[in-house]
N, C-alpha and C positions, 0 to 999 in steps of 0.2 A: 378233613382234607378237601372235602367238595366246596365246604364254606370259604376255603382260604383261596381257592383258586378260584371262586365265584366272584370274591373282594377284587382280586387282583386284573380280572376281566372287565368290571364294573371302571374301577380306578384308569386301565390305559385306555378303555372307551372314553372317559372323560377329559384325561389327556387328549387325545388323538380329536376330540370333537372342538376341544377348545383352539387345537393346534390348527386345524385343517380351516377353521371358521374365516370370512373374506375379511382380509385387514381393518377395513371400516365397522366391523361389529366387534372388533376385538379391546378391551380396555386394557392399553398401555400405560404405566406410569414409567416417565421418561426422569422422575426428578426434578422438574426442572418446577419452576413457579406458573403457572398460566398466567399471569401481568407480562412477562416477555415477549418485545415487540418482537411479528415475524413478517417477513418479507412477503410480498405477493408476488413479485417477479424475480428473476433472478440477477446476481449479482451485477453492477456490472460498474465500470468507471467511467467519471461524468467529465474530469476536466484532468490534464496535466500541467504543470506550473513546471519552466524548468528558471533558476535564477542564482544571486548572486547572496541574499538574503531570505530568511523568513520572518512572519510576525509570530507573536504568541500562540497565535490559531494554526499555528504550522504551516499554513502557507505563505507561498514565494510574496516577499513584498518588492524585490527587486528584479523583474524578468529580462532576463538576456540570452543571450548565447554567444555570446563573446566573452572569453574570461581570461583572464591575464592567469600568466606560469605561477602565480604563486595562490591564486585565489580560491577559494574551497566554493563547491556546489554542491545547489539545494536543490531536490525534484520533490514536488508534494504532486499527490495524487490522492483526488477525490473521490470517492466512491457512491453509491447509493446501493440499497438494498443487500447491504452485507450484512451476513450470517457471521456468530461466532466464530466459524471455522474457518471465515472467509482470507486470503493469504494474497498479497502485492509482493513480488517481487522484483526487482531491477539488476540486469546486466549492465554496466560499464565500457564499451570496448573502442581503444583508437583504429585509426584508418587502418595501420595495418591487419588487423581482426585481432590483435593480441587482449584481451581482457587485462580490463584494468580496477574494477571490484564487480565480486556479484553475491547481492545477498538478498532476502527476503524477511518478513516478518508479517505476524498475526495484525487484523486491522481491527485496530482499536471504534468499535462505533460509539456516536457521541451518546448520552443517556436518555432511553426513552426511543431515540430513532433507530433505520439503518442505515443512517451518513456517516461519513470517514471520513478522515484527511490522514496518511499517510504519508512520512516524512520519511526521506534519505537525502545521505551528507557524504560527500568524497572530499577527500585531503588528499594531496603528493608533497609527503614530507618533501622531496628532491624535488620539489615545483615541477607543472605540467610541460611536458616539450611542445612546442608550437604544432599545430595540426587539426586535421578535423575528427570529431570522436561521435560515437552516437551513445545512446541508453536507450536500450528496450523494456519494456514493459508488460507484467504479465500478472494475472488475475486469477488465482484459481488453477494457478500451471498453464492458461490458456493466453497468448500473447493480445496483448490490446491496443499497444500502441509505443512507436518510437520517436524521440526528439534528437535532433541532429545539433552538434552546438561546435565552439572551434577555440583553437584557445592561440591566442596570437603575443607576441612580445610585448606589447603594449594591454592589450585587454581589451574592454570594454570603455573606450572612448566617450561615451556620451556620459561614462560616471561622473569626469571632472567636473562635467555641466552642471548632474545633479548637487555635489558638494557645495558648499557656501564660500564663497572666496573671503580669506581674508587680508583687511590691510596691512600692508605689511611696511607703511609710510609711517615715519613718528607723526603724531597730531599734535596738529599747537592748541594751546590752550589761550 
């Protein structure tokens, strides 16, 4: 009996020595691979795009803030030093404070870095009512920034400029 309760003495000493030891001397296996780029500073966002369009790369290729009732927006948001865990979300809401989407999702970092480009998309099947709305923006549950944009009967006037006119005269030959 002295023997087993000598073992059992011995064994939560060495628990207890391992357990109490300062986190820097302790060897954690987290699972994970050590090739995993990690952050030196903390997360944060480098750029918001709000627009009309995006490219492949997820961001805004068309920026505005003027959108006509029928038109769908894009907000990209760039990130740097984002963690797996790392989280963008976006509120939606018109003038009158009524929300109009809000969601969030995981940032995907590009391979090897911690940059992101985070992408969201609003539709109003019943097209936008004319007015001014904003989108806020948040990092981590921590707010980082909002863009103001307005949605009017006509739209985004400078787009007809960007379109290519075409002829619309028969041509002689």
């Amino acid at each position: 009996m002295t023997t087993r309760i000598a073992q059992l003495s011995f064994a939560a000493l060495a628990v207890l020595s391992v357990a109490c030891g300062r986190p820097d001397e302790r060897d954690v296996d987290t699972g994970e691979e050590s090739e995993a780029v990690t952050p030196s500073a903390p997360a944060r966002v480098s750029n918001i795009e709000l627009g009309s369009a995006v490219g492949a790369n997820l961001r805004v290729s068309e920026a505005t803030t003027t959108f006509g009732p029928q038109d769908t927006m894009f907000l990209s948001v760039m990130t740097s030093n984002a963690t797996e865990d790392s989280r963008v979300s976006a509120r939606w809401t018109a003038e009158d404070g009524s929300v109009i989407d809000s969601s969030g999702q995981g940032v995907a970092r590009d391979a090897g870095t911690t940059a992101a480009v985070t992408q969201f998309r609003v539709v109003s099947e019943d097209g936008w009512k004319p007015g001014k709305y904003t989108v806020d923006i948040w990092l981590n549950d921590a707010p980082v920034g909002t863009r103001e944009f307005e949605v009017t009967a006509q739209g985004d006037r400078s787009k007809a400029s960007r379109t290519p006119a075409r002829d619309t005269q028969p041509q002689d030959n």
